[in-house]
N, C-alpha and C positions, 0 to 999 in steps of 0.2 A: 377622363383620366382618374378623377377622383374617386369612382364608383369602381373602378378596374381594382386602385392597389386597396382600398377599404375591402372588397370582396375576398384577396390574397392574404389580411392582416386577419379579417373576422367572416367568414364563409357561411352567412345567414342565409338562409331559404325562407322564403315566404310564408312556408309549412312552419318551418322551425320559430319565427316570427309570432305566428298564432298560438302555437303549443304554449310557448312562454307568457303570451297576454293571457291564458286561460291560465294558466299558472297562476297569478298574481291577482287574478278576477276571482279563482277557487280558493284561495289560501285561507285558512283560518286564523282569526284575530290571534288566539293563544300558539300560536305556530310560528307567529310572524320574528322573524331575525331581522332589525334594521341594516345591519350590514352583508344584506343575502343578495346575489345577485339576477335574483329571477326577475325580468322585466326589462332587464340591460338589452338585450337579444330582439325584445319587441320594439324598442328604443332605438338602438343601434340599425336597427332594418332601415328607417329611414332619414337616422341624423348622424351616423358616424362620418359619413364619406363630406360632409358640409366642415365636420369638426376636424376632421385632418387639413382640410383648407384654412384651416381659419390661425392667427396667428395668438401664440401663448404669451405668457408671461416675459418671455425675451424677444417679443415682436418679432418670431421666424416661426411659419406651420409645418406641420409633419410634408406637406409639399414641396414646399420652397428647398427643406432639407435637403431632401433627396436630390433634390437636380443641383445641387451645387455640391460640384465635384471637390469643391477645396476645403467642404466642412465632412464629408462620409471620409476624404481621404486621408481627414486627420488621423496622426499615429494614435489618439489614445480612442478615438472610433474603432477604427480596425482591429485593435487588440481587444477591444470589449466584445464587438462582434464574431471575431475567432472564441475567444472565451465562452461566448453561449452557444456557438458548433458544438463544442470540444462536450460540453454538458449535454445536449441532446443528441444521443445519435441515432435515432432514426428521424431524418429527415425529408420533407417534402422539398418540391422546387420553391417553394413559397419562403422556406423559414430563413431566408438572407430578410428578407422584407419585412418579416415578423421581427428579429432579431435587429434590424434598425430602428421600428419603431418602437421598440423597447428601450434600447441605448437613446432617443431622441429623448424620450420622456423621463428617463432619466439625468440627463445632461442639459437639456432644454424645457421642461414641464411638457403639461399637455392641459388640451381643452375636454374636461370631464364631464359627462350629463351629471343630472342628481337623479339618484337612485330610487327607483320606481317604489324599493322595498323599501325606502326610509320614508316615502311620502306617504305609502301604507301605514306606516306606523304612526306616523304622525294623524292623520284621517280618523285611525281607530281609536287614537288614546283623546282625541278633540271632540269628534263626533260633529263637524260641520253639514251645514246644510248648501252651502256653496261659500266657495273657493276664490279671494280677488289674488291675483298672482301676478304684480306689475313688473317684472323681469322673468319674461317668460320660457327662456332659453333656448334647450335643447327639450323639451317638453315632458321630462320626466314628472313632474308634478303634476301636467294635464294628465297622461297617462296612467295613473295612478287614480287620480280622480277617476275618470271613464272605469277603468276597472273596478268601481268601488260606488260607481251610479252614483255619485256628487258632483252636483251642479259646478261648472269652471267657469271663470270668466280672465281671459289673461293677455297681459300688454308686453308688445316690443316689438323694438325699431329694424329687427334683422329680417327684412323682408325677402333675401334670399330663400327663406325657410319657409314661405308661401305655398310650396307646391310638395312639400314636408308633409306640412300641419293640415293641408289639406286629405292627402292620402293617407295619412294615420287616420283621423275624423272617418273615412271611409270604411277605412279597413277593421278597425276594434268595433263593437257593438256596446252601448252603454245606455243605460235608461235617465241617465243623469242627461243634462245639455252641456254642451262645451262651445265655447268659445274663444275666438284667440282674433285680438285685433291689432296691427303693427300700427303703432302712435306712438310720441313718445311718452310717457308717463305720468312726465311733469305736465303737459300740455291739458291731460286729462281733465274732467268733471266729474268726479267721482259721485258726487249728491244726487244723483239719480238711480245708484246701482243699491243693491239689497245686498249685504254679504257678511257672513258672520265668521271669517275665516279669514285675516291677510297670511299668506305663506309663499315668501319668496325668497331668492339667492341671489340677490342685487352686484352689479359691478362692484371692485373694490380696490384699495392699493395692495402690491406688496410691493413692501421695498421700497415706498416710494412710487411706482409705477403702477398705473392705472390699466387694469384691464377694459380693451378695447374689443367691438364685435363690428363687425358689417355694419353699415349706415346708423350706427352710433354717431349720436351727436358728440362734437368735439370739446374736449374738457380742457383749458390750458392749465391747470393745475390743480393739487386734492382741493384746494378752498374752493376752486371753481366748480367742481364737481360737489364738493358737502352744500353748499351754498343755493348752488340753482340744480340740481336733482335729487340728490339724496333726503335733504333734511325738508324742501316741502313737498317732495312725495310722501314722506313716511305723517308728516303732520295732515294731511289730505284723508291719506287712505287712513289713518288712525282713527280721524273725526268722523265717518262716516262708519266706521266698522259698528257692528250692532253690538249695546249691550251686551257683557256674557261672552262673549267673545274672544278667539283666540288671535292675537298679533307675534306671527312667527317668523324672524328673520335669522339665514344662517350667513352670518357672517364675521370676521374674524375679532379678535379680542380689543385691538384696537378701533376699530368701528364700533364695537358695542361702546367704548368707553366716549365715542364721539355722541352717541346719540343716549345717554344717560341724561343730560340734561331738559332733552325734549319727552323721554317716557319714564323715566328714571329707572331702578332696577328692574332688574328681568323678576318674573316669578320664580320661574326654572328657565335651567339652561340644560340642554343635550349633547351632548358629546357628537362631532360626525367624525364615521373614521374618514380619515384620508387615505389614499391608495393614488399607487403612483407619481408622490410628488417628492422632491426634496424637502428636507428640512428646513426653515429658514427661519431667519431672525427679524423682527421688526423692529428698527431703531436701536440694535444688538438688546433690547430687552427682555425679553420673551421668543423662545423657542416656537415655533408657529403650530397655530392651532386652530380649529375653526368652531362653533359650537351653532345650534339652533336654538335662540335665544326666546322663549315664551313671556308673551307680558299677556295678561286677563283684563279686560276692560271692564272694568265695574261700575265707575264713573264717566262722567261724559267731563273732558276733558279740553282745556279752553287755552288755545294756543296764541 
């Protein structure tokens, strides 16, 4: 089912899958727009139809939506949904189901890849020789890598995405190696790996509320989660990362302010855009925002 309405929302051919990985394989450094959407399409071929299952920020997936008749039937659903009629008309048989998943992601968020283009840019403006990626996701940073023949090597526990990560691996051609192993993170041994590159989009709260994926381990609260995942994964992969080196995490402002203590300021910080989310507040302080946080390893660093 999820492969049925993903095809009706985003109508990807295998053809059109490839054009767009050659797209982002051919681009040139000075051409590169971080906010471009070329790569989504190569992305989307074999992780959207997972990410409609999968449940968002208010613990309900673009699936679950749909089949319950008491949340599509709400009045202020139906008048949004006639509202994006009324603005398109010419219509397919499809765009009731486009036009839900719009109003969902507005009303309820959505579960987003990262952007093949933004990991482009990041690769180019770093210049790594391999890539450790300990939340590995929806695999746009793998993907970006391959297109860009830099070595991957990347962790997560969402083993549904086996047979994903597999056929991407198949289907792109790349002179770099890639790698993708479901562990959980924290569990890892990093001291054996070479890598001059952490770059990842790690779980995080909003609101309070902890994003959840498939066969994620269970967090009874944010302490429990900064405590035994976040903060000694990030001290792990940090100690091991080479000299010179880029440690790049995109995550939101109050996370960066939880992990000042263990690397202290960022070098640079990146703006990402957000697309298709709500605005929100965290602890009504700040308006929400997300940024790609760079720290430079110079020293070697004693945790």
């Amino acid at each position: 089912m999820a492969k049925e309405i993903a095809s009706q929302i985003k109508n990807i051919s295998y053809e059109d899958a490839l054009n767009d990985y050659k797209k982002l394989r051919d681009i040139d450094y000075v051409k590169i727009n971080p906010n471009s959407c070329i790569g989504n399409k190569a992305i989307d071929y074999f992780f959207f139809h997972h990410r409609l299952a999968t449940k968002g920020p208010k613990g309900i997936s673009f699936l679950d939506f749909i089949e319950n008749k008491q949340l599509t039937q709400k009045n202020y659903i139906i008048k949004t949904v006639e509202y994006h009629k009324k603005k398109n008309k010419k219509q397919t048989p499809n765009d009731t189901i486009k036009f839900l998943y719009h109003v969902f992601q507005l009303y309820y968020g959505s579960i987003n890849n990262f952007k093949p283009m933004t990991a482009k840019y990041i690769y180019c403006k770093y210049k790594p020789n391999t890539i450790l990626d300990f939340s590995a996701g929806w695999g746009g940073r793998l993907l970006s890598a391959m297109a860009s023949n830099i070595n991957y090597i990347g962790y997560d526990t969402n083993v549904s995405l086996v047979n994903a990560y597999n056929e991407m691996l198949k289907v792109y051609k790349t002179n770099g190696t890639a790698k993708i192993i479901f562990a959980d993170s924290a569990s890892v041994d990093y001291s054996n790996l070479m890598y001059n590159m952490v770059f990842t989009s790690p779980p995080y709260y909003k609101n309070k509320l902890l994003e959840t994926y498939e066969n994620m381990p269970e967090y009874k609260s944010k302490d429990d989660f900064l405590n035994n995942f976040l903060y000694p994964v990030v001290k792990k992969t940090y100690t091991y990362l080479q000299l010179g080196g880029a440690y790049i995490l995109n995550i939101p402002i109050y996370m960066y302010n939880n992990l000042i203590p263990i690397l202290g300021e960022a070098n640079e910080k990146i703006p990402l855009k957000i697309t298709h989310r709500i605005k929100m507040v965290e602890d009504n302080e700040n308006l929400y925002k997300e940024y790609m946080y760079v720290w430079i390893k110079t020293t070697q660093k004693v945790f």
